[in-house]
C-alpha positions in Angstrom: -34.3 -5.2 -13.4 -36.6 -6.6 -9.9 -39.0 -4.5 -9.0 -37.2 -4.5 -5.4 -33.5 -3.3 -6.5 -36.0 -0.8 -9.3 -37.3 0.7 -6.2 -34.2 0.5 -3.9 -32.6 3.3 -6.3 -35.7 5.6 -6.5 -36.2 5.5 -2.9 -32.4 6.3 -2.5 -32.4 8.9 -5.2 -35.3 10.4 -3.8 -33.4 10.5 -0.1 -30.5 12.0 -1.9 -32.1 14.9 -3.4 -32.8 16.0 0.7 -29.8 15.7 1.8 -26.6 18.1 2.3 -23.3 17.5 0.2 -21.0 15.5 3.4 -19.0 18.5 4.9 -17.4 19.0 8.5 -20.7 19.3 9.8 -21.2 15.6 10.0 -19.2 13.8 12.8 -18.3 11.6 10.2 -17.0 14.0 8.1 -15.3 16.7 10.5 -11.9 16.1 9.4 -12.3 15.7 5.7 -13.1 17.6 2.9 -14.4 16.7 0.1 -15.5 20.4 -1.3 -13.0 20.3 -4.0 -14.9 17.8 -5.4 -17.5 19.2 -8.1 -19.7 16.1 -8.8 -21.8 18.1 -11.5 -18.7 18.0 -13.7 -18.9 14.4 -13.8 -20.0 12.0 -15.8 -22.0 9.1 -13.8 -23.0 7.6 -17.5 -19.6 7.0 -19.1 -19.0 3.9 -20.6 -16.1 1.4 -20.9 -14.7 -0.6 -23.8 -15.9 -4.4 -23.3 -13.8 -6.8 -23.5 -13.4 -9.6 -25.3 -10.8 -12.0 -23.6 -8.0 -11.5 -21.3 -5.8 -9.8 -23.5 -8.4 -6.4 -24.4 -8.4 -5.6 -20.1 -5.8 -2.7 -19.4 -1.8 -3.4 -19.3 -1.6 -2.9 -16.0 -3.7 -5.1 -14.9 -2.7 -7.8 -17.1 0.7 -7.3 -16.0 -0.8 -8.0 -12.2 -2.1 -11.2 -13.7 1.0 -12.0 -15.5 3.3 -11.6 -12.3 1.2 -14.0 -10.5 1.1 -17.0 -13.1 -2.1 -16.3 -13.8 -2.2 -15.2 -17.6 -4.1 -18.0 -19.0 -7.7 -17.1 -19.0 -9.1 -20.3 -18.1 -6.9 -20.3 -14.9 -8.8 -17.5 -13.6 -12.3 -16.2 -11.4 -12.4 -13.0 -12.4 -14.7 -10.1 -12.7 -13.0 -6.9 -14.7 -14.9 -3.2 -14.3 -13.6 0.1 -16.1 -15.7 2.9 -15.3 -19.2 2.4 -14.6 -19.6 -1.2 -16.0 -18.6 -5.0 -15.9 -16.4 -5.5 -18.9 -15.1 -8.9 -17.9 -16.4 -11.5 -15.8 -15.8 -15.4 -15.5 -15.5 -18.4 -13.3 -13.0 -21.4 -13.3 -14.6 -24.4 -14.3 -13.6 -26.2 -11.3 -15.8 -23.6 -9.4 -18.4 -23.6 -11.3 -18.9 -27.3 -11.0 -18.7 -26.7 -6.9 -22.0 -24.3 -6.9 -19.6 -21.3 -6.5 -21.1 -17.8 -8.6 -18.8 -15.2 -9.7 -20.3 -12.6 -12.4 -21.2 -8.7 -12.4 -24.3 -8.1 -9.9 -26.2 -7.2 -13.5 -26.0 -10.5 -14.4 -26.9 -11.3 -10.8 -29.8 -9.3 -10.8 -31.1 -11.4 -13.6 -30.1 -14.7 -13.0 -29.9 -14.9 -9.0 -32.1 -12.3 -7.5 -33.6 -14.5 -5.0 -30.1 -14.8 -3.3 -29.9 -10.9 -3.9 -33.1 -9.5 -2.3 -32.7 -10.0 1.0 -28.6 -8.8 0.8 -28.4 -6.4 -1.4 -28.4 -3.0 0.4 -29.0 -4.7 3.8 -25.9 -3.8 6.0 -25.2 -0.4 4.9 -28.0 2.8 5.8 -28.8 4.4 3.1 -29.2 7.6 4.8 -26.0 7.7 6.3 -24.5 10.6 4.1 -25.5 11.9 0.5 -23.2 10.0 -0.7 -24.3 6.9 0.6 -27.8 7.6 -0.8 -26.4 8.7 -4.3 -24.2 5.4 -4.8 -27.3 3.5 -4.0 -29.4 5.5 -6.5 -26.3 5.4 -9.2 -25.3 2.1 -8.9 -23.8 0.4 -11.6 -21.6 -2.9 -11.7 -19.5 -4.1 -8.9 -19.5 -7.9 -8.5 -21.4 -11.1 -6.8 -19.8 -13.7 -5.3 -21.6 -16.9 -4.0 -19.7 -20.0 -2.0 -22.2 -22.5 -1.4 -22.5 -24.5 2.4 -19.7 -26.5 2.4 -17.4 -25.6 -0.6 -13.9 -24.9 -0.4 -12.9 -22.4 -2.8 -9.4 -23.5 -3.2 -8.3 -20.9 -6.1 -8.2 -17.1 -5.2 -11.3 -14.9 -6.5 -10.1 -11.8 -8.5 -12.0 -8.5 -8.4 -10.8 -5.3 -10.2 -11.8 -2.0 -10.4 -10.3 0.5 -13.2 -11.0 4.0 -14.2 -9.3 4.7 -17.9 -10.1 8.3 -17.7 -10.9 11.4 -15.6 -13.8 13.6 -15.4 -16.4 10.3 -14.2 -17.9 8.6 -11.5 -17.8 5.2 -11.0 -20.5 3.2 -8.1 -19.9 -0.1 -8.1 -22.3 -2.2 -5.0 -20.8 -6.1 -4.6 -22.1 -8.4 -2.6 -19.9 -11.4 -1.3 -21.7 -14.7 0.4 -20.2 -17.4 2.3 -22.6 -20.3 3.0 -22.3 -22.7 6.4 -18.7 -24.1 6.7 -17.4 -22.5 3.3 -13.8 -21.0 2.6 -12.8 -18.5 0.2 -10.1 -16.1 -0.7 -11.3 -12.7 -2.6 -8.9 -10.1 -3.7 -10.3 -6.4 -5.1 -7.8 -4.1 -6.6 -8.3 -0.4 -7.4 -5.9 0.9 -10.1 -6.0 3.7 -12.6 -3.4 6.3 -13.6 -2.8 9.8 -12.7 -4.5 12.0 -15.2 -5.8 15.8 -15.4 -8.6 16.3 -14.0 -10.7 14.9 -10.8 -12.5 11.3 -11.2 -14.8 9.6 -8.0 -14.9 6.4 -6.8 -18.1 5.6 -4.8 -18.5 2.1 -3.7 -20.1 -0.8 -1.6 -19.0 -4.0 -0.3 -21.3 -6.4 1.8 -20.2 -9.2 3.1 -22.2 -12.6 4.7 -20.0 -15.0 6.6 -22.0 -17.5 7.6 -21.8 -20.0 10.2 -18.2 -21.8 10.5 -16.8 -20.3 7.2 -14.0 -18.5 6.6 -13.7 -16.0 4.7 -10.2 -14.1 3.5 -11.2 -10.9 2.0 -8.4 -8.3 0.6 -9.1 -4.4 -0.6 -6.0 -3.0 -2.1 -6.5 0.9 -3.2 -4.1 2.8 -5.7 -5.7 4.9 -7.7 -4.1 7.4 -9.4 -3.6 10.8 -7.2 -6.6 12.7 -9.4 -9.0 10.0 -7.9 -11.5 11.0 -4.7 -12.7 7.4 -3.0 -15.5 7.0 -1.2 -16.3 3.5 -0.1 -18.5 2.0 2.6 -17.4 -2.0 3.5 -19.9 -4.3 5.4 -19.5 -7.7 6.8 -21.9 -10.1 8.8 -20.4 -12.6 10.7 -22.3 -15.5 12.1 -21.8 -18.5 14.3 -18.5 -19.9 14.5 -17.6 -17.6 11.5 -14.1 -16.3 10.4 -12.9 -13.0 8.9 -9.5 -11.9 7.7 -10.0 -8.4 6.3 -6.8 -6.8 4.8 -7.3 -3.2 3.9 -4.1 -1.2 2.1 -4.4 2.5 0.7 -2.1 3.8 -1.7 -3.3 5.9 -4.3 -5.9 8.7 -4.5 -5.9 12.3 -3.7 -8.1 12.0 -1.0 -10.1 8.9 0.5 -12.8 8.3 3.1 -14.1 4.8 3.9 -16.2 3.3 6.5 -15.6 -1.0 7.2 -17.9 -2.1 9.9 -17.6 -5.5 10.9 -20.7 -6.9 13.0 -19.8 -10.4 14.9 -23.8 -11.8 15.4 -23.4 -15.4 16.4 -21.5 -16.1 19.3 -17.5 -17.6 18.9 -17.3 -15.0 15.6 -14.0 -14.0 14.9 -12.8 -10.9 12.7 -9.0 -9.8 12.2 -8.3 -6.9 10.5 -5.1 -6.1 8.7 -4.7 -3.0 7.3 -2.0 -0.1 5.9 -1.9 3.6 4.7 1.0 5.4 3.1 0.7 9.0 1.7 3.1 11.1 0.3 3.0 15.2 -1.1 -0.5 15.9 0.1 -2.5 12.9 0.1 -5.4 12.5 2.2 -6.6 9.0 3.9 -9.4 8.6 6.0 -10.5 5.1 7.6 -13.1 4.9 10.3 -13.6 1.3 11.7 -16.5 -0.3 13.8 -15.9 -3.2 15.2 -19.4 -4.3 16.9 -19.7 -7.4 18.7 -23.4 -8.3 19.5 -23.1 -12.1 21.0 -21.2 -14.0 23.4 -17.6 -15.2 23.0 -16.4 -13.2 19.6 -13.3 -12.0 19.2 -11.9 -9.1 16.7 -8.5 -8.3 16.5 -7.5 -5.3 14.6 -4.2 -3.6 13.6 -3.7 -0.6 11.3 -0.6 0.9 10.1 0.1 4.5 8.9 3.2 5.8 7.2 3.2 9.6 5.6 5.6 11.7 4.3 5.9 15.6 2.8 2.1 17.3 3.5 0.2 13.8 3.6 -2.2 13.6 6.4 -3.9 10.3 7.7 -7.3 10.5 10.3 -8.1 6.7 11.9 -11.0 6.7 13.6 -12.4 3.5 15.3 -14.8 2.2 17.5 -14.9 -1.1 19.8 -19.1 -1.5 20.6 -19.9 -4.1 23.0 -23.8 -5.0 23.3 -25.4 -5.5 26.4 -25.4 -9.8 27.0 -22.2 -10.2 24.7 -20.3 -11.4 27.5 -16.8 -13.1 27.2 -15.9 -10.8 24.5 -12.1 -10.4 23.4 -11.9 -7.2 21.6 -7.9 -5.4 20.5 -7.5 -2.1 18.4 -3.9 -0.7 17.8 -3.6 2.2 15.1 0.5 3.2 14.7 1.5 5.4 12.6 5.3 6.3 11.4 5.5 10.0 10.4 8.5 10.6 7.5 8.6 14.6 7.5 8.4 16.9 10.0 5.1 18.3 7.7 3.2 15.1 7.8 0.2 14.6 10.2 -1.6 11.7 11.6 -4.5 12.1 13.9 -5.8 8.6 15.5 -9.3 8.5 17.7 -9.7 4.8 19.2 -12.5 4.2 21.5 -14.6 1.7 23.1 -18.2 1.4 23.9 -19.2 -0.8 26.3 -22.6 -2.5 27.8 -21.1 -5.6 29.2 -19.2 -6.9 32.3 -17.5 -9.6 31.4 -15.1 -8.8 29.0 -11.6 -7.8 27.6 -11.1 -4.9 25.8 -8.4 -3.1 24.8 -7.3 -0.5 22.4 -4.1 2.3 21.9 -2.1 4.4 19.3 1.1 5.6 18.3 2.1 8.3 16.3 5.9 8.7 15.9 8.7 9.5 13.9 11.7 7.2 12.2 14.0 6.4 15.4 17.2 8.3 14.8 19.1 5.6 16.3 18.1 2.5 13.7 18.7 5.0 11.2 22.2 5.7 12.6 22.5 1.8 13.0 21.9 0.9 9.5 23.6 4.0 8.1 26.8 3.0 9.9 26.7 -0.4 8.0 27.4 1.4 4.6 23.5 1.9 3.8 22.6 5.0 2.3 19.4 6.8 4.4 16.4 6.2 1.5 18.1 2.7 1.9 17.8 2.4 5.7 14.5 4.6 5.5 12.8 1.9 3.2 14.4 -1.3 5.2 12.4 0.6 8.4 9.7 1.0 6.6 8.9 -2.6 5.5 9.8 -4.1 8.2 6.8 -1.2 10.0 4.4 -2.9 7.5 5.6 -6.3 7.5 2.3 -7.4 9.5 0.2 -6.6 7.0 2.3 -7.5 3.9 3.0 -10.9 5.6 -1.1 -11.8 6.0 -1.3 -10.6 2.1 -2.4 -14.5 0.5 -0.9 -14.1 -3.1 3.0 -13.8 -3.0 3.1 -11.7 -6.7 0.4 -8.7 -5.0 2.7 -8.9 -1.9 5.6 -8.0 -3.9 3.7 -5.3 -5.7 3.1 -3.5 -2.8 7.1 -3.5 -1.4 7.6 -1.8 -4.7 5.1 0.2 -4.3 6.5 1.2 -0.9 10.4 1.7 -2.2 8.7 4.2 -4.7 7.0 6.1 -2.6 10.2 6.9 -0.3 12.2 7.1 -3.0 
């Protein structure tokens, strides 16, 4: 390992040590909980089984893969993780011959540090919480993924994380960079199954747009309900840059994750897409930052809640517009669809503003299904989970539409008729 990322950890783990386990006393942390969570049970060492090809990664991922077209191995940019390490990683050929990197950030560490060292760890503080210090000190796998200026990565970049087991912790850091006038599409899935026993998820995504790329970049989270995720997401936008961030949450018994999106080179753009759905007594948490720090950026963002039974949902987000970053266009809408009468949904949007010349808005909805489509589609010979689910989709249908692969679309509509039943 550098001597750099060597020292990264034991400043980090040193930092940790000082610090209070994240409770309600942090304003970050004042409507979650994450006490139930005993991280000394844990195992932060365990080990997964490598992989030889395709065919040794977990069923369902492989049945992901299938759905999509995409079982041939060859046909594939792909980086596999179960537990704490890399157990699959590969690029297509016909990236590989453009400049573009995919691999584990191991590898990366030894073959590609100079593109590391001044990334790595750069967008996200390590002293924001205890766990943000002890992912930092713990890290293990996660990917690296490098478009050089120029490049147009036409095939779909495929990023997985899987836990096969409970009682372990999993910290994954990846690292995603998008040279001047480069395109790229990267999808990151989060699966396991619902076993006995707790399991932690505590990652790190950064993310370099650089001047007049365009980057699509899609996190979708369903774990299985014994999982607690903690995630921080980063991304830099520069000049003339474009983001399309698409965030879902499924799975997990409870979840808190922070995506900041900084827009540092005037006519920057970020849209984000995202969607939460709980059911019995699921816990999401998403706080978003939307920080434009030049002239003429825009950020457009739209995030959907849907709960049902005890499931509770907290949005937090934050328009912040720097002094001089005049002719910014800044929109935030959280809405959320309540199921039951038992379900919660508690929405804080806010703006923070240094400059005069702008357009800013933000606003949220909390609501339940409208009795009278319900009474509509019911009186056309639809039974109520039948009308319930047509309301539904068509409540998420702006995200699900922006989704880039038409097979993970899919999967998440069935995902959605499950979980109403």
């Amino acid at each position: 390992m550098t001597a750099w990322a060597l020292e990264q950890r034991r400043a980090a783990a040193a930092l940790a040590q000082g610090m209070p386990f994240p409770d309600r006393r942090l304003e970050l942390w004042r409507r979650t909980d994450f006490g139930s969570l005993a991280l000394a049970g844990l195992d932060p060492f365990a080990t997964g089984v490598r992989a030889r090809n395709l065919d040794d990664l977990p069923p369902p991922i492989l049945e992901r893969l299938a759905s999509e077209g995409q079982r041939d191995p060859a046909g594939l940019a792909l980086v596999v993780q179960r537990g704490r390490e890399v157990v699959l990683e590969q690029t297509h050929p016909a990236l590989a011959k453009q400049g573009v990197i995919v691999c584990s950030m191991e590898r990366a560490l030894r073959e590609h540090a100079g593109k590391l060292e001044a990334r790595l760890g750069a967008l996200i503080e390590t002293d924001l919480d205890q766990f943000t210090a002890l992912q930092r000190a713990m890290r293990a796998g996660g990917a690296f993924v490098w478009v050089p200026d120029g490049v147009e990565a036409e095939l779909p970049i495929r990023l997985f994380q899987w836990l096969d087991r409970p009682g372990i912790t999993s910290a994954p850091a990846s690292v995603v960079v998008l040279g001047q006038g480069s395109r790229a599409t990267v999808i990151e899935e989060m699966l396991s199954e619902t076993a006995e026993g707790a399991a932690f998820f505590n990652g790190s995504t950064e993310v370099f747009v650089g001047e007049d790329a365009k980057l699509i970049y899609a996190t979708l989270q369903d774990w299985g309900r014994n999982v607690f995720h903690y995630s921080n997401q980063r991304a830099r936008v520069e000049r003339g840059g474009e983001l399309q961030w698409i965030q879902t949450v499924l799975g997990a018994r409870m979840v808190k994750t922070n995506s900041y999106f900084s827009m540092v080179g005037p006519g920057a753009q970020v849209y984000v897409h995202g969607f939460m759905f709980g059911e019995q007594r699921q816990h999401f948490d998403l706080h978003t930052l939307q920080k434009h720090l030049s002239d003429h950026t825009t950020s457009d963002l739209l995030i959907k809640g849907c709960l049902k039974d005890r499931a509770r949902s907290v949005y937090q987000g934050l328009i912040q517009v720097a002094e001089g970053a005049q002719r910014t266009d800044a929109y935030q809408a959280n809405r959320n669809l309540l199921l039951s009468g038992t379900a919660r949904a508690d929405s804080i949007p806010g703006l923070e503003i240094l400059a005069n010349d702008v357009r800013c808005t933000h606003g949220a909805t909390i609501g339940m299904v409208d009795a009278e489509q319900m009474y509509y589609l019911m009186s056309r010979g639809l039974r109520r989970n039948e009308a319930q689910r047509l309301i539904v989709e068509g409540f998420f249908a702006p995200v699900l539409d922006r989704i880039p692969l038409e097979g993970v679309r899919d999967r998440l509509r069935q995902a959605i008729q499950q979980k109403i039943g």
